[in-house]
C-alpha positions in Angstrom: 89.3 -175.3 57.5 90.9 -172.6 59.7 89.7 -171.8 63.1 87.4 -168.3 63.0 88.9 -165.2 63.8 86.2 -165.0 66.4 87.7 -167.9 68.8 90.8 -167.1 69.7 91.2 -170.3 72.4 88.8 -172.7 71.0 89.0 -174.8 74.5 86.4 -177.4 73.6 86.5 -180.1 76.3 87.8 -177.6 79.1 84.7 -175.9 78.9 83.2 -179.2 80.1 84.1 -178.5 83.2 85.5 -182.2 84.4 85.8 -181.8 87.9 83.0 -179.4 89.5 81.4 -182.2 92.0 78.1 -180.6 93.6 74.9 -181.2 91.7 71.2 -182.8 91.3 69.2 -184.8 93.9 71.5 -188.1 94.3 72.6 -189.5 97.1 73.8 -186.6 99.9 71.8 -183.9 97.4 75.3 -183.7 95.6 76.5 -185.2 92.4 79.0 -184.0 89.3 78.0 -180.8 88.0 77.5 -177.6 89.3 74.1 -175.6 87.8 74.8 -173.3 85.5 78.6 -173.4 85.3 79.1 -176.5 82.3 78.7 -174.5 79.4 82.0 -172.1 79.6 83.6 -170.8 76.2 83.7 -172.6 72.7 82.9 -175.4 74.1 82.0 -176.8 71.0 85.3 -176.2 69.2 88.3 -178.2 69.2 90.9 -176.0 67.0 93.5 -177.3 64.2 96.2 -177.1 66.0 97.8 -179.8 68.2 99.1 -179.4 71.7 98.3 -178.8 75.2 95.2 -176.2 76.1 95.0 -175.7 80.1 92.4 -174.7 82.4 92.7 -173.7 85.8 89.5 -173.4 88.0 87.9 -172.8 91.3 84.1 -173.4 92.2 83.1 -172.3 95.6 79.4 -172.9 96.4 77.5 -173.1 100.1 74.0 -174.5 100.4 71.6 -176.2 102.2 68.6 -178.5 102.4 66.8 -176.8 105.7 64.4 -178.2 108.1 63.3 -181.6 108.7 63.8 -182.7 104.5 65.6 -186.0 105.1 68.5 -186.8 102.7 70.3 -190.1 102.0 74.6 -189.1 102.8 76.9 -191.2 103.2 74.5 -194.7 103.7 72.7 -192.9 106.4 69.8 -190.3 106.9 70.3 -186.5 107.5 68.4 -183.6 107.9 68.9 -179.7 107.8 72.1 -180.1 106.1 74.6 -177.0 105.4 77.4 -177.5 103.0 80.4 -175.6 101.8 82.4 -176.3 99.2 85.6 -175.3 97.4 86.3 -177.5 94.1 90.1 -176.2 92.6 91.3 -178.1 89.5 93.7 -178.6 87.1 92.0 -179.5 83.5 94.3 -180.5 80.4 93.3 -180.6 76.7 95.6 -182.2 74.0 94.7 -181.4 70.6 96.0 -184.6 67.7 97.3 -183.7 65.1 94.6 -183.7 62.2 95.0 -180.8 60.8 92.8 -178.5 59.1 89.2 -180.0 57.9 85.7 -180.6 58.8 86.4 -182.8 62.0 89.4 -181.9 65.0 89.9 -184.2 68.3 90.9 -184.4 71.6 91.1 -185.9 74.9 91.2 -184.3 78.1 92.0 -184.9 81.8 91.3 -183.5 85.5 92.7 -183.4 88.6 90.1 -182.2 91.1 90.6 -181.2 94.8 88.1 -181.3 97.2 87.5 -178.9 100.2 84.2 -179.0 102.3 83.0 -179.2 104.9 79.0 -180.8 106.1 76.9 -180.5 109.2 73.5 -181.9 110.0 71.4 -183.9 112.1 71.8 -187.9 111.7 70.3 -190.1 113.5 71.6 -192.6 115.6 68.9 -195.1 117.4 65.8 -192.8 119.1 68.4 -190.0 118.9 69.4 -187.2 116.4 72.3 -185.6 117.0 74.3 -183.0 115.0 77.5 -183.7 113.4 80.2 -181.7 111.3 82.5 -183.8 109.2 85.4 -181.8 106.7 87.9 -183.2 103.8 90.3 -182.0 102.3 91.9 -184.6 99.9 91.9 -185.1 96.0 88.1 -185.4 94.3 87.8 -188.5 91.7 90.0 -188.0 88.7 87.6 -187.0 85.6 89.1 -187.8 82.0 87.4 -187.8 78.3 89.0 -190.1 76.0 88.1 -188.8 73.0 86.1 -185.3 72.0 84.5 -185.0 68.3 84.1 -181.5 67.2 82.9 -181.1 64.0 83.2 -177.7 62.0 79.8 -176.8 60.2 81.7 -173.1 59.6 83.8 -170.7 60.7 81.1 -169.8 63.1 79.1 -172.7 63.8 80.3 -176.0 65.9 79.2 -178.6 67.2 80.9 -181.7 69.8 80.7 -184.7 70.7 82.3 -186.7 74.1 81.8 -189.1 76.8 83.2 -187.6 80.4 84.5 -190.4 82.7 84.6 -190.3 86.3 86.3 -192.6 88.6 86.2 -193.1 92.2 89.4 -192.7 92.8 88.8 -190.7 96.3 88.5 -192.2 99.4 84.9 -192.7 100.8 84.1 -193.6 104.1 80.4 -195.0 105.0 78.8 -192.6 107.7 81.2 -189.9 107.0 78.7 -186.7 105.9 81.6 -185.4 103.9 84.3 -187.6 101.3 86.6 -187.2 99.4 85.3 -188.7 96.4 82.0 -190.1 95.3 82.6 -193.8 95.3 80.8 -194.1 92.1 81.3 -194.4 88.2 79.8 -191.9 86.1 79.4 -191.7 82.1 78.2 -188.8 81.0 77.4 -188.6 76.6 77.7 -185.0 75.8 77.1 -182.9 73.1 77.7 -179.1 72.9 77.1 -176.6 70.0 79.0 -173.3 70.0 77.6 -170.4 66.9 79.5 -167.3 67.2 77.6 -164.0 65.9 80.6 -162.5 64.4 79.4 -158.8 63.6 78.7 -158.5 67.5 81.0 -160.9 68.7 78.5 -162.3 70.3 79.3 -166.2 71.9 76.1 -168.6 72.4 77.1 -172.0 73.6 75.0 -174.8 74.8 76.0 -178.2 76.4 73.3 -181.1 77.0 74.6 -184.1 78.6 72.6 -186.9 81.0 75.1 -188.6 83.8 74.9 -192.6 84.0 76.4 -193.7 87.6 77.0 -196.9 88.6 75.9 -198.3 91.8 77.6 -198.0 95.1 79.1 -200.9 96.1 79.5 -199.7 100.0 75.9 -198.2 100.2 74.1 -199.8 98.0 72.9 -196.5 96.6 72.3 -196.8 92.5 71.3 -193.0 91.3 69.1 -192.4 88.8 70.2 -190.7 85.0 70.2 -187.1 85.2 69.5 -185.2 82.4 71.5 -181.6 82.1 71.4 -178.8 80.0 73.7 -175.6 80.4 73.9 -172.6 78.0 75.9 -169.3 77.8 75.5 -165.8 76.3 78.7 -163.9 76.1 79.5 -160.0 74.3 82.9 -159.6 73.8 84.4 -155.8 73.4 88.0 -154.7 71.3 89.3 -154.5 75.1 89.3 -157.9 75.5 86.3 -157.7 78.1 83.5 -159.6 77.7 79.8 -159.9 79.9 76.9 -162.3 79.5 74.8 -164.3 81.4 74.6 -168.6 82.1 72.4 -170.8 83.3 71.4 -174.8 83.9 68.6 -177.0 84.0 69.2 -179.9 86.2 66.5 -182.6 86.0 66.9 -186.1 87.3 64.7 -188.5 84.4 63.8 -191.6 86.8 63.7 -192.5 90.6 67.3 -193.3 92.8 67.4 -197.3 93.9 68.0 -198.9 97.2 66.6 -198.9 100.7 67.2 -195.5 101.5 66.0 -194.1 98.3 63.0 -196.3 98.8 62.7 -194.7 102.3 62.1 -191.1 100.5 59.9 -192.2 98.0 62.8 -192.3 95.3 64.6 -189.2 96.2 64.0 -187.7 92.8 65.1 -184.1 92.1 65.7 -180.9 89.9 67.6 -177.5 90.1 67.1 -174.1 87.8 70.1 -171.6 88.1 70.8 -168.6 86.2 73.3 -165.7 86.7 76.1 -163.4 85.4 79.8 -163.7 83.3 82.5 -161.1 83.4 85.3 -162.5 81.2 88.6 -160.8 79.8 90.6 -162.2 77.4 94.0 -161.9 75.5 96.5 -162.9 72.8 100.1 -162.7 72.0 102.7 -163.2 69.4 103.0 -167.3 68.5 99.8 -167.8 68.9 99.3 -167.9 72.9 95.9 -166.7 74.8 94.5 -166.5 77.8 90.5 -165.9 79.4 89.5 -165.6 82.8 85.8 -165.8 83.4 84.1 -165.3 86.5 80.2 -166.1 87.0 77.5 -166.0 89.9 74.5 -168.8 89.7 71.6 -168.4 92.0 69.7 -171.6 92.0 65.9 -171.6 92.3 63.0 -174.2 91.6 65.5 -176.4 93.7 63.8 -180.0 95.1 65.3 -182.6 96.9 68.9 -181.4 96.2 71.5 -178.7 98.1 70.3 -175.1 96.9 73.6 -172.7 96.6 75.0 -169.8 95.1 77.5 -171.3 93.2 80.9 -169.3 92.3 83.6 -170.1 89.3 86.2 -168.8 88.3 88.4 -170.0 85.3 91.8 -169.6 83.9 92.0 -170.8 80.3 95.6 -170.8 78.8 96.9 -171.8 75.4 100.4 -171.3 75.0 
């Protein structure tokens, strides 16, 4: 089966987005996925051809949890937290070498950086105080060994992956902001991509529910979150494209240990929606590129940081 005319990058696991660290209620209000911004482009569809696919992205998002909500961070309690966040990475897709048919793979890789900076008030005995902590270091590497995409037609697609998450980043207990998580998560995903080809219209949807381990350091264990992410996007003969994406962040059970017992489980959920701009472009030998740019506002937001998250992506087939 050939790729449709319709996809000219057929990305698949880049549009996972590996490396976007800030999400559902967790431990801190932060986690791996950013509302709204895990569904980008085809991500359904891993194309025939082998080789490399990049992806080179930025999330910026800045958000708080206001007042006197008390949040588990870093083994210890804060309140009237303000974050800010920048989240670069490098994302890498090799395509083997199956050629045409019914079924492609891949695996994929990130490299994450993490830039932020936290204040709030912790308490220390009888006393709150406010402190500010920053990073700026590498974010746990993310990497999916294998990615399943299976080719119902020229315009229908659906995958299947597991997304891996180490804690390869430092983590200091007390420290409001880390590098890294200090975690495992699994995350099963499955995405479906159907491409309205008179329009060239893109829907894409990605459902996927994070399994972390517990933290050793903190004894913090979070709780499965479920998370579903979908995209509309109108392509035009320019190469410019417009849409809309959104996310549904809902954590399914309550978080474990003393300070999740402390605030009743510290369970949580997030709504986001907002707008796409994309533009897009091919050349001779088969190269393309897509940079997308999207706004979220999050709303319905509960026990969790509430942000205006910011991507933009690079997607590059050479």
């Amino acid at each position: 089966m050939r790729k449709s005319a319709r996809c000219p990058l057929g990305l698949a696991a880049l549009a996972l987005t590996l490396a976007a660290p800030h999400a559902h209620a967790t431990e801190g209000g932060l986690g791996r996925s950013v509302t709204g911004v895990n569904a980008l482009s085809y991500a359904a569809i891993v194309p025939p051809e082998s080789g490399w696919l990049w992806q080179f992205g930025a999330v910026y998002d800045g958000g708080s949890i206001g007042g006197s909500k008390s949040v588990p961070i870093g083994g210890v309690i804060a309140a009237d937290i303000n974050a800010y966040l920048t989240l670069p990475s490098v994302t890498a897709l090799y395509v083997w070498d199956t050629g045409p048919g019914a079924w492609n793979f891949a695996s994929a890789f990130s490299v994450p950086y993490n830039i932020s900076s936290i204040n709030a008030n912790v308490s220390v005995g009888n006393l709150s105080v406010r402190k500010t902590d920053s990073v700026t270091d590498f974010f746990d590497l993310a990497f999916i060994p294998v990615i399943a995409s299976h080719h119902f037609s020229q315009t229908e697609h659906m995958a299947l992956s597991l997304q891996v998450f180490a804690p390869t980043a430092d983590y200091t207990v007390g420290q409001l902001a880390n590098a890294g998580l200090g975690i495992w998560t699994f995350s099963p995903t499955i995405s479906f991509t159907k491409i309205f080809a008179p329009a060239n219209v893109e829907l894409t949807t990605v459902a996927a529910v994070d399994f972390s381990s517990k933290h050793d350091e903190t004894d913090y264990k979070n709780a499965p979150v479920f998370r579903l992410d979908g995209l509309v996007l109108k392509r035009f003969a320019n190469g410019w494209g417009i849409g809309a994406a959104g996310g549904w962040i809902e954590q399914i059970g309550d978080d474990e240990g003393q300070l999740a017992d402390t605030l009743n489980g510290f369970k949580g959920h997030a709504l986001g929606l907002g707008p796409v701009i994309s533009w897009g472009t091919k050349w001779e030998g088969g190269g393309s590129l897509e940079i997308q740019l999207r706004y979220i506002d999050e709303f319905s937001v509960k026990n969790r940081i509430k942000g205006e998250p910011v991507m933009l992506t690079a997607s590059l087939k050479l």
